[in-house]
N, CA, C and O atoms as a GROMACS GRO file, in nm:
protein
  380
    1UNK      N    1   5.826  -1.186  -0.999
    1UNK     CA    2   5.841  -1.192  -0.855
    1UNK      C    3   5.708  -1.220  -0.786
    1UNK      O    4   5.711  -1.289  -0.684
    2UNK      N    5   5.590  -1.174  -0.832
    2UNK     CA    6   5.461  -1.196  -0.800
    2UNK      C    7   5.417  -1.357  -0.762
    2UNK      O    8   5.366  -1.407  -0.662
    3UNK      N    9   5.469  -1.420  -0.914
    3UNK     CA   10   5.451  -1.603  -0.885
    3UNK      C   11   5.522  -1.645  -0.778
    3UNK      O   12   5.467  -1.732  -0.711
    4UNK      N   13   5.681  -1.589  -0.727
    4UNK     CA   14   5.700  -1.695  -0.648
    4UNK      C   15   5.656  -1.596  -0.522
    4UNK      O   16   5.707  -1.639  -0.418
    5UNK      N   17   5.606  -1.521  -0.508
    5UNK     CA   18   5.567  -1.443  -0.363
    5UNK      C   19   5.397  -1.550  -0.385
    5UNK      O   20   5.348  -1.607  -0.288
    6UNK      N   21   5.348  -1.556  -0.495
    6UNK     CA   22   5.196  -1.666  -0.485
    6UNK      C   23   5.215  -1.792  -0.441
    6UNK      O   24   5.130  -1.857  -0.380
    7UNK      N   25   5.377  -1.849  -0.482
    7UNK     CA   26   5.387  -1.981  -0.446
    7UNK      C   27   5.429  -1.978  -0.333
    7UNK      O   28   5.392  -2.068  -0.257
    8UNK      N   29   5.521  -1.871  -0.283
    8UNK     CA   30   5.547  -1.926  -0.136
    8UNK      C   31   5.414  -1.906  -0.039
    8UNK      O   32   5.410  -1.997   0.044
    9UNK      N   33   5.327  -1.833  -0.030
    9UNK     CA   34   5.199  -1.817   0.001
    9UNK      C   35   5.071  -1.970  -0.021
    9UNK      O   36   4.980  -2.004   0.054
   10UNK      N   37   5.118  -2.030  -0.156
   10UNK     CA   38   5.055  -2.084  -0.169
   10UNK      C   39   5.068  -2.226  -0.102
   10UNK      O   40   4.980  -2.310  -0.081
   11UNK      N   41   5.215  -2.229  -0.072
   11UNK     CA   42   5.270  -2.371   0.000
   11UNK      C   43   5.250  -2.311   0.164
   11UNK      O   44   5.211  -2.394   0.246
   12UNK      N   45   5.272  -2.191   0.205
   12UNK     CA   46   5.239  -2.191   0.301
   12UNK      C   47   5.070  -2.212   0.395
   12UNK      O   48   5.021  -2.210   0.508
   13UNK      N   49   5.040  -2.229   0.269
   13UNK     CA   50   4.841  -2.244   0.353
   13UNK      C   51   4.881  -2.397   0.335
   13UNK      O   52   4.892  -2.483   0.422
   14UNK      N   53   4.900  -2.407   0.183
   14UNK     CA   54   4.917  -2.577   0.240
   14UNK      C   55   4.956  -2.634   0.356
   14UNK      O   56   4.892  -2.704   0.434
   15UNK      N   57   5.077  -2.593   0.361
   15UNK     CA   58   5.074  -2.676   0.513
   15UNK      C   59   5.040  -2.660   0.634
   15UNK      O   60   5.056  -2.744   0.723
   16UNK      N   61   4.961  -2.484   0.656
   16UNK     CA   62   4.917  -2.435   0.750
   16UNK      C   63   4.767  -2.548   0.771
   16UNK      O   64   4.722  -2.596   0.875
   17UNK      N   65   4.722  -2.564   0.641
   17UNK     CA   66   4.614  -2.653   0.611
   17UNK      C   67   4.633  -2.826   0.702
   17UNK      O   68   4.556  -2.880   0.781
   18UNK      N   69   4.758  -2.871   0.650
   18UNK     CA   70   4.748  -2.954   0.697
   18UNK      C   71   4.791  -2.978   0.848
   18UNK      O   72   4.767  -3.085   0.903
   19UNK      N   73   4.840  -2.898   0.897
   19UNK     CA   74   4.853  -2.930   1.067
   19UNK      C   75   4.730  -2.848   1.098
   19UNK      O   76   4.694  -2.873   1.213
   20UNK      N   77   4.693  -2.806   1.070
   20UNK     CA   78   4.540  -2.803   1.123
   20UNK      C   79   4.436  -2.886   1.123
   20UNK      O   80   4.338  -2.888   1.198
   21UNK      N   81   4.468  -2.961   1.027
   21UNK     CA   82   4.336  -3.062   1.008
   21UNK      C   83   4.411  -3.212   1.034
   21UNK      O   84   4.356  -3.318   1.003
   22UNK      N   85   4.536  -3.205   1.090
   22UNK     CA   86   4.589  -3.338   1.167
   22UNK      C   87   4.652  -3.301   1.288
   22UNK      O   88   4.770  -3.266   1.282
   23UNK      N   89   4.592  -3.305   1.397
   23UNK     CA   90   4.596  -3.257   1.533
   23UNK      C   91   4.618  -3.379   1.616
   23UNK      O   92   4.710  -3.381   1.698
   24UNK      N   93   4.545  -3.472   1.601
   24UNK     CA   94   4.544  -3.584   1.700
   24UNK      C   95   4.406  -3.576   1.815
   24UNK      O   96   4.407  -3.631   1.925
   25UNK      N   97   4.283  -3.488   1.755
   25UNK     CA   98   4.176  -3.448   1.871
   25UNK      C   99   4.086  -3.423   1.767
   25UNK      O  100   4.093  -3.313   1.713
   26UNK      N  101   3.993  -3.513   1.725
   26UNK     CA  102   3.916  -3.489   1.632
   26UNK      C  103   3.853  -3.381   1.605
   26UNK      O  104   3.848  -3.338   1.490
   27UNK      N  105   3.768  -3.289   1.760
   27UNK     CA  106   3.677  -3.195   1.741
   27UNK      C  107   3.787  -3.096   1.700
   27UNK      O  108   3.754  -3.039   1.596
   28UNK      N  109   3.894  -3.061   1.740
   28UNK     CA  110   3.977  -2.969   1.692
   28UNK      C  111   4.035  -3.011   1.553
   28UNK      O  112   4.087  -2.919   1.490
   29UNK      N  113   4.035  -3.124   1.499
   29UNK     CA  114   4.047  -3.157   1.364
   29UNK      C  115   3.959  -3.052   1.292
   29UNK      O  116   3.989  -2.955   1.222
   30UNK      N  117   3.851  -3.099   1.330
   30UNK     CA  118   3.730  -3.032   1.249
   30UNK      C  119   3.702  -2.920   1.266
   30UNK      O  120   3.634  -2.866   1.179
   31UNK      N  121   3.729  -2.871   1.342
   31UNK     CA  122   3.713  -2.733   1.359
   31UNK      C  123   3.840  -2.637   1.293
   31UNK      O  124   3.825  -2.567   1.193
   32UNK      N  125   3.939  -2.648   1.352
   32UNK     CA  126   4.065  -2.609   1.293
   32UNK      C  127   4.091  -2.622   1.156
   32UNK      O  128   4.130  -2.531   1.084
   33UNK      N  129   4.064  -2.763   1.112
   33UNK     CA  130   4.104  -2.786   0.968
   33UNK      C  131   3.970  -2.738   0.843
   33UNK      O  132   3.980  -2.706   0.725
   34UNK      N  133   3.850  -2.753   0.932
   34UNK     CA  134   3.731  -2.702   0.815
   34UNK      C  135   3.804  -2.539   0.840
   34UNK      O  136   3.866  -2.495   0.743
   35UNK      N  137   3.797  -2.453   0.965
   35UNK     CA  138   3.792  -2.348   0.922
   35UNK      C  139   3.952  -2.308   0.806
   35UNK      O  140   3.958  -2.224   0.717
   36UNK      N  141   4.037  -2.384   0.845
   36UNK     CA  142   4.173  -2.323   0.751
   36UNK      C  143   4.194  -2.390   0.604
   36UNK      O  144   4.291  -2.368   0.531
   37UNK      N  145   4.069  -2.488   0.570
   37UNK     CA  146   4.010  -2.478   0.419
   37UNK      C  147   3.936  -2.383   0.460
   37UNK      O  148   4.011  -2.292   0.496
   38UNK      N  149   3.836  -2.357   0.472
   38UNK     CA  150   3.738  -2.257   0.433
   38UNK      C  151   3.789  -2.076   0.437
   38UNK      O  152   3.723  -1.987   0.382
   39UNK      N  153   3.897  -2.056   0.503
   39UNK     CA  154   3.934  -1.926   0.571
   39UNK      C  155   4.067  -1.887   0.503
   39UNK      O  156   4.098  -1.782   0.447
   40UNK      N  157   4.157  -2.032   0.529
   40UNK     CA  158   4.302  -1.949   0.539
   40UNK      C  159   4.322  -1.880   0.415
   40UNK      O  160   4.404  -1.791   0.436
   41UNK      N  161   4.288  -1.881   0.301
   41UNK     CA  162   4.317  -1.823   0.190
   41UNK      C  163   4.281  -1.668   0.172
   41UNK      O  164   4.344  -1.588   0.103
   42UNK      N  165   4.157  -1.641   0.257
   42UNK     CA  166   4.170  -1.516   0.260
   42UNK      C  167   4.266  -1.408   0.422
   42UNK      O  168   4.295  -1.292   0.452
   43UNK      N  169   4.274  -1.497   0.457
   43UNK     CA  170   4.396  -1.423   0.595
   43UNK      C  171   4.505  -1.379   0.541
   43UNK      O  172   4.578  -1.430   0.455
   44UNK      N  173   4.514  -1.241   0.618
   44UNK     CA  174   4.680  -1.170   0.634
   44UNK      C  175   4.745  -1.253   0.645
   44UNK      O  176   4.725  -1.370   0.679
   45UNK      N  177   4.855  -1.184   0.608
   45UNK     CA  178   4.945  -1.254   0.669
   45UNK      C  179   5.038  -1.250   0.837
   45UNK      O  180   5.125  -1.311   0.899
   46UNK      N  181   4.932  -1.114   0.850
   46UNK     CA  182   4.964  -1.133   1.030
   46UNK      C  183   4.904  -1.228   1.085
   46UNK      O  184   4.957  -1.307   1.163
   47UNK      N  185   4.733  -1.229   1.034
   47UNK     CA  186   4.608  -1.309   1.066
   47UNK      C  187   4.686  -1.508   1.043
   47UNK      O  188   4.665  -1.599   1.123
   48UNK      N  189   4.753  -1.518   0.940
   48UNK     CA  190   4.775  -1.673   0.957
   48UNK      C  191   4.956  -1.667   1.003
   48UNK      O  192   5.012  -1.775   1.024
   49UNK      N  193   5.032  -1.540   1.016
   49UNK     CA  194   5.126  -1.560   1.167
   49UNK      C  195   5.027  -1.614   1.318
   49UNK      O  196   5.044  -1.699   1.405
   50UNK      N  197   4.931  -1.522   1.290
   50UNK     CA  198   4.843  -1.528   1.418
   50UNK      C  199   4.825  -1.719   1.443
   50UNK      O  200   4.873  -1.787   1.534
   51UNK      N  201   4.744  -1.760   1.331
   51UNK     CA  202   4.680  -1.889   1.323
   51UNK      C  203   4.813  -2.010   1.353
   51UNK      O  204   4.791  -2.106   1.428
   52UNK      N  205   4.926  -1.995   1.299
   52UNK     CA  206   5.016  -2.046   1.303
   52UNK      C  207   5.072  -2.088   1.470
   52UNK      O  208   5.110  -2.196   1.515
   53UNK      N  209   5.059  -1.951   1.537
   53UNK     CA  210   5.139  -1.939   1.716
   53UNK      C  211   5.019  -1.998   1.748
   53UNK      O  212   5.037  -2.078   1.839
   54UNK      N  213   4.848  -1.991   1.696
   54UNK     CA  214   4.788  -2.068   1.777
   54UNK      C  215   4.731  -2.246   1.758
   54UNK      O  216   4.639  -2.307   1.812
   55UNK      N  217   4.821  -2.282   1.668
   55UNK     CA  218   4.839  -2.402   1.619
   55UNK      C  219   4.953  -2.456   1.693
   55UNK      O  220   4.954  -2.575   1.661
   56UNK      N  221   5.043  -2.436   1.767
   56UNK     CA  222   5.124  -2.444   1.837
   56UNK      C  223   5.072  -2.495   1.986
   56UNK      O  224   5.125  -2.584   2.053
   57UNK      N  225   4.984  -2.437   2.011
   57UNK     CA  226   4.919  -2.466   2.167
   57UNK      C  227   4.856  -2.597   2.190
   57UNK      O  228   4.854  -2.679   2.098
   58UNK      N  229   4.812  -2.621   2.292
   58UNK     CA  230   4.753  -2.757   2.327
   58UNK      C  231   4.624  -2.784   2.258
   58UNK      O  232   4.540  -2.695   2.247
   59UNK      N  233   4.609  -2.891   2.218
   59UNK     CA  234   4.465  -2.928   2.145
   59UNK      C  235   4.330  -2.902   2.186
   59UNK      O  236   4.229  -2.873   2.121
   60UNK      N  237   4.356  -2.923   2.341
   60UNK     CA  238   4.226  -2.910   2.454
   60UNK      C  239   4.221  -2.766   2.470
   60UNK      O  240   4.116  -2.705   2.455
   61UNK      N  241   4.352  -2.700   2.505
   61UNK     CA  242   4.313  -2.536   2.508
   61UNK      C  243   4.295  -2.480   2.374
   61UNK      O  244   4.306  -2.360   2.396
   62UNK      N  245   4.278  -2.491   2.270
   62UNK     CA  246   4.221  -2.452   2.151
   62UNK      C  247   4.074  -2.498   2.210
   62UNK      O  248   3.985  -2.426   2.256
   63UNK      N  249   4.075  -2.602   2.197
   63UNK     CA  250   3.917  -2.664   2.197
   63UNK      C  251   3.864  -2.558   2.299
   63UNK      O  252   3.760  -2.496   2.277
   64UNK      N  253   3.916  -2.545   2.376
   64UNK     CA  254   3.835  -2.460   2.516
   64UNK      C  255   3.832  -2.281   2.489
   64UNK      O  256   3.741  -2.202   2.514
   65UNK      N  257   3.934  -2.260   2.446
   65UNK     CA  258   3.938  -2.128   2.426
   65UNK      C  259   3.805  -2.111   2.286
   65UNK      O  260   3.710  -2.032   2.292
   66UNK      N  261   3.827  -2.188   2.190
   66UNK     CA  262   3.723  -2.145   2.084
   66UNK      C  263   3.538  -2.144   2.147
   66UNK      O  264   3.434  -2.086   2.117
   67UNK      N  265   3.596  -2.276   2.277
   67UNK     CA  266   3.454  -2.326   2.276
   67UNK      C  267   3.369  -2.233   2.362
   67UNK      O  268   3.252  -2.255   2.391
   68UNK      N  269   3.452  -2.113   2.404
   68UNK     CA  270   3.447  -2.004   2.518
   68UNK      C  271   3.481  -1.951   2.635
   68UNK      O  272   3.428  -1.861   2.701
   69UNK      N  273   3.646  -2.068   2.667
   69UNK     CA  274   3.697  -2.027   2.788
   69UNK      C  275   3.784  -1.910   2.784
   69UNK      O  276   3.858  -1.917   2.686
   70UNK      N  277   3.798  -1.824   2.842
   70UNK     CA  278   3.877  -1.715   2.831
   70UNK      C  279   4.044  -1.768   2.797
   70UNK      O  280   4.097  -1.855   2.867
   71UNK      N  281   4.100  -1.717   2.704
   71UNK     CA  282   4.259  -1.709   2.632
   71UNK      C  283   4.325  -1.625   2.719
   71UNK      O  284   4.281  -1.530   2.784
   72UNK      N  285   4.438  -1.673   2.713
   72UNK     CA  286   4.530  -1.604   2.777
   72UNK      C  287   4.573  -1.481   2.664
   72UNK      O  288   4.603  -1.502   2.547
   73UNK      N  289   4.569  -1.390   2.710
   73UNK     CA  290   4.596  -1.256   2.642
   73UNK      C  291   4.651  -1.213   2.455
   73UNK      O  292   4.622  -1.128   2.371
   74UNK      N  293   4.749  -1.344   2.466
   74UNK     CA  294   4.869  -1.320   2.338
   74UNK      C  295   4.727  -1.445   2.254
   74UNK      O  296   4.772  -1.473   2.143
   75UNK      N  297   4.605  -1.509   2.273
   75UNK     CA  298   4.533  -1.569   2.200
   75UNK      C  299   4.402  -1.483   2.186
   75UNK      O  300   4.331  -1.506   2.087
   76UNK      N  301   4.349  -1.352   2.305
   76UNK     CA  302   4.256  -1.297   2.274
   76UNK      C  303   4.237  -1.201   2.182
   76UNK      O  304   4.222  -1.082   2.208
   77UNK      N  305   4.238  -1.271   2.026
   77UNK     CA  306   4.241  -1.153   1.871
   77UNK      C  307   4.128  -1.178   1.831
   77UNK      O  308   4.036  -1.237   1.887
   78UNK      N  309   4.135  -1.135   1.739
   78UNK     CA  310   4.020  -1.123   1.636
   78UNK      C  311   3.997  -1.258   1.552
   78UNK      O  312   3.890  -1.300   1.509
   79UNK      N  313   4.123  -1.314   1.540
   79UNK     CA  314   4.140  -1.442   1.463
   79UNK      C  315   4.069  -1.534   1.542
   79UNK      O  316   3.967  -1.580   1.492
   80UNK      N  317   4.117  -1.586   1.711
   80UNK     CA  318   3.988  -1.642   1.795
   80UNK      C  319   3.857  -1.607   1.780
   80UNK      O  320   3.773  -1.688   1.818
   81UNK      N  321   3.822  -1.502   1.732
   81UNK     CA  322   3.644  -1.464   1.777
   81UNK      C  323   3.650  -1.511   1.608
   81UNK      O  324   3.532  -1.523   1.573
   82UNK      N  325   3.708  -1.531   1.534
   82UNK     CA  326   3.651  -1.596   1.384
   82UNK      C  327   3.632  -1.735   1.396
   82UNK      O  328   3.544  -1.801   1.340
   83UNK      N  329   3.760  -1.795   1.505
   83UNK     CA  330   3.729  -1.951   1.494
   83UNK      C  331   3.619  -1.924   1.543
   83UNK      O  332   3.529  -1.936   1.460
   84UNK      N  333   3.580  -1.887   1.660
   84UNK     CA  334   3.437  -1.940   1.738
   84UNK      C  335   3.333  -1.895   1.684
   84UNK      O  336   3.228  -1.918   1.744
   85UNK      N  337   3.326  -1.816   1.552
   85UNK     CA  338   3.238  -1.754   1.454
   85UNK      C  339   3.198  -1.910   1.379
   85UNK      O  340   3.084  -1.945   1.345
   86UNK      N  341   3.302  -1.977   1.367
   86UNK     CA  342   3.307  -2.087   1.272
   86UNK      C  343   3.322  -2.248   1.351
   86UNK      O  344   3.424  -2.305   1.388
   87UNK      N  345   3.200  -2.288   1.357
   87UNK     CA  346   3.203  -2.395   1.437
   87UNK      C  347   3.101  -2.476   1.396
   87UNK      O  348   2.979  -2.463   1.405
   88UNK      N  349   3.203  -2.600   1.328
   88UNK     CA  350   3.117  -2.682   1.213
   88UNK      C  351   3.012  -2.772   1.329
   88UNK      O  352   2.902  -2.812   1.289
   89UNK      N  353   3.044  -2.791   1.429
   89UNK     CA  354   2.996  -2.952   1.486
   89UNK      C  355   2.862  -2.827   1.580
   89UNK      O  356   2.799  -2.897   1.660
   90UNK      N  357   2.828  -2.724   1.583
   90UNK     CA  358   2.718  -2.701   1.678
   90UNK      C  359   2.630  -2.757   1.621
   90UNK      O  360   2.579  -2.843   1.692
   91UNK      N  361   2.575  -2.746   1.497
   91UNK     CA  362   2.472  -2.830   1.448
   91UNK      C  363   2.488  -2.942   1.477
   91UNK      O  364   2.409  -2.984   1.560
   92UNK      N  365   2.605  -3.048   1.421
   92UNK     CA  366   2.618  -3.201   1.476
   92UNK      C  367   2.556  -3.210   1.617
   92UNK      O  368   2.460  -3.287   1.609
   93UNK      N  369   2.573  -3.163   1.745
   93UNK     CA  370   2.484  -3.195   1.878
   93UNK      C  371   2.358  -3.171   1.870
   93UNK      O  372   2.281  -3.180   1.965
   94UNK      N  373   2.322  -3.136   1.744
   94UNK     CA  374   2.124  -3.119   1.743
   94UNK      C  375   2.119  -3.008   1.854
   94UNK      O  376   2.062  -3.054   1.953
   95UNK      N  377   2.152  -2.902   1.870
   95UNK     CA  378   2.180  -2.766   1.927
   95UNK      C  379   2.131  -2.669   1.833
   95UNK      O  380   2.142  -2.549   1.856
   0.00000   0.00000   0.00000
């Protein structure tokens, strides 16, 4: 029972993986999709319910909420303060 509780886990990052890292908004490409290679494997599974409802939202309000605009309430977790922990392109602006 263990393997298929690993496989359904394991297909589920997959594809959590890939709508994250095909958005249609590059900086949120990269941001979203480096952090859910680099992250999603170790997230709860509340933590990538969490990632999931906020993969759902608009591309620009991701972008804005990570980039430091205040979230509307049901986005201000812990899982937000990790994306904005994780933000591949600050170096890219020579910042």
């Amino acid at each position: 029972m263990t393997d298929l509780t690993d496989d359904a886990r394991a297909h589920r990052l997959k594809k959590l993986k890939f709508r994250a890292s095909r958005r249609g908004f590059r900086e949120a490409d990269l941001i979203l999709g480096g952090f859910a290679d680099a992250c999603a494997a170790e997230l709860s599974e509340a933590d990538l319910d969490r990632f999931e409802r906020l993969l759902e939202q608009s591309d620009h309000d991701i972008f804005a909420w990570i980039m430091g605009a205040q979230p509307p309430a049901a986005f201000d977790h812990d899982l937000l303060a990790r994306l904005r922990a994780y933000r591949p392109l600050a170096g890219a602006a020579g910042g």
